[in-house]
C-alpha positions in Angstrom: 0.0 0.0 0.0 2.6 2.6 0.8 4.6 2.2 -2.7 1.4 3.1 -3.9 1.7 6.6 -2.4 5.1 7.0 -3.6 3.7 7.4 -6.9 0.7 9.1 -6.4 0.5 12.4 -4.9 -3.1 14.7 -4.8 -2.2 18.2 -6.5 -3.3 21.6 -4.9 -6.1 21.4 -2.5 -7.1 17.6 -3.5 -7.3 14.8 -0.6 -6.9 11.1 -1.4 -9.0 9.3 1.1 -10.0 5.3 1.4 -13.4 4.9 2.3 -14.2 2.9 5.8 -15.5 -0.6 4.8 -19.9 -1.1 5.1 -21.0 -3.5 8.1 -21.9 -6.4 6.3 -23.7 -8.1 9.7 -26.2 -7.3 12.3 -25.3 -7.2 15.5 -27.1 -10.2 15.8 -25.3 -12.0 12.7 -27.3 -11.5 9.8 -25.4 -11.0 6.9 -26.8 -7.5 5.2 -27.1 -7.7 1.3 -25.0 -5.3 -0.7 -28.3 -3.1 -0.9 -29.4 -2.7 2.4 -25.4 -1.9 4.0 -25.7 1.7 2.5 -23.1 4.2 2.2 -20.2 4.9 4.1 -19.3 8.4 4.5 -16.7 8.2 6.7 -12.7 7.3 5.5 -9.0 7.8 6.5 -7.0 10.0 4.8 -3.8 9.0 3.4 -2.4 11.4 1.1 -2.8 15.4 1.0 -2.0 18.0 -1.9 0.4 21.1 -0.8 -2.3 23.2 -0.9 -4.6 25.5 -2.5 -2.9 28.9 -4.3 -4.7 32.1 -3.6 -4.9 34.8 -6.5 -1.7 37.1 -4.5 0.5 33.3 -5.0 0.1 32.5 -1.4 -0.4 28.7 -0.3 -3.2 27.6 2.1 -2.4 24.2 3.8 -4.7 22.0 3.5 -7.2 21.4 7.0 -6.2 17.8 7.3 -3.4 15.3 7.7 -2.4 11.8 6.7 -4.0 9.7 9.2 -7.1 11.9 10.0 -10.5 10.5 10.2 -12.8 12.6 7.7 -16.8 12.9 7.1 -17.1 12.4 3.2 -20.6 14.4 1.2 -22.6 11.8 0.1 -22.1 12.5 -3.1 -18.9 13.7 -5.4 -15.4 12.7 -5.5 -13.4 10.9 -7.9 -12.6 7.1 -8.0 -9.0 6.4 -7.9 -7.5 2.7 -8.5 -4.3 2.1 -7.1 -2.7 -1.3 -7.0 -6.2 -3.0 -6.9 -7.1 -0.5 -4.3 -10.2 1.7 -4.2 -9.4 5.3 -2.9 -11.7 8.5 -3.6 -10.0 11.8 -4.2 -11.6 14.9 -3.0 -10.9 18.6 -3.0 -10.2 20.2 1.0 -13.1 22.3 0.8 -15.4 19.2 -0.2 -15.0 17.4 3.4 -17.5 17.7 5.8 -15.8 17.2 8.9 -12.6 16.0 11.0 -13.4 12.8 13.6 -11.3 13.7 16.9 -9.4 10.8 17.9 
């Protein structure tokens, strides 16, 4: 997974994140169809851009780090495959929210 990174790096104010997996089971053991596990709208991130450039040529840093739990929109973002791997790039602006660990 990390050599992946090494080659792939978000531009600007884009975040690459990878999407927390759906529960697949009750919490009495029923195994959910694909249909009724919905949407996960949390992920990890786990590689950030430099930045976005203002019009005067100054950077803003982006509001999140490697590592930080996010809160995804519903819908947007761009599927990224990397090494078999399912990621979702988004821009810094687009994220909802930071999880406090």
């Amino acid at each position: 997974m990390a050599q992946a990174f090494k080659r792939f790096l978000p531009m600007f104010d884009r975040v690459l994140v990878e999407r927390f997996l759906p529960e697949v089971k009750t919490k009495g053991g029923i195994m959910l169809p694909e249909k009724a596990q919905g949407k996960v709208l949390e992920a990890t991130v786990v590689a950030v851009g430099a930045g976005a450039r203002k019009d005067n040529g100054t950077v803003v840093p982006p509001s999140v780090k490697v590592g930080d739990k996010v809160l995804l929109p519903e819908y947007g973002g761009t599927k990224v495959v990397l090494e078999e791997q399912e990621y979702f790039l988004f821009r810094d602006g687009d994220l909802l929210g930071k999880f406090e660990n």
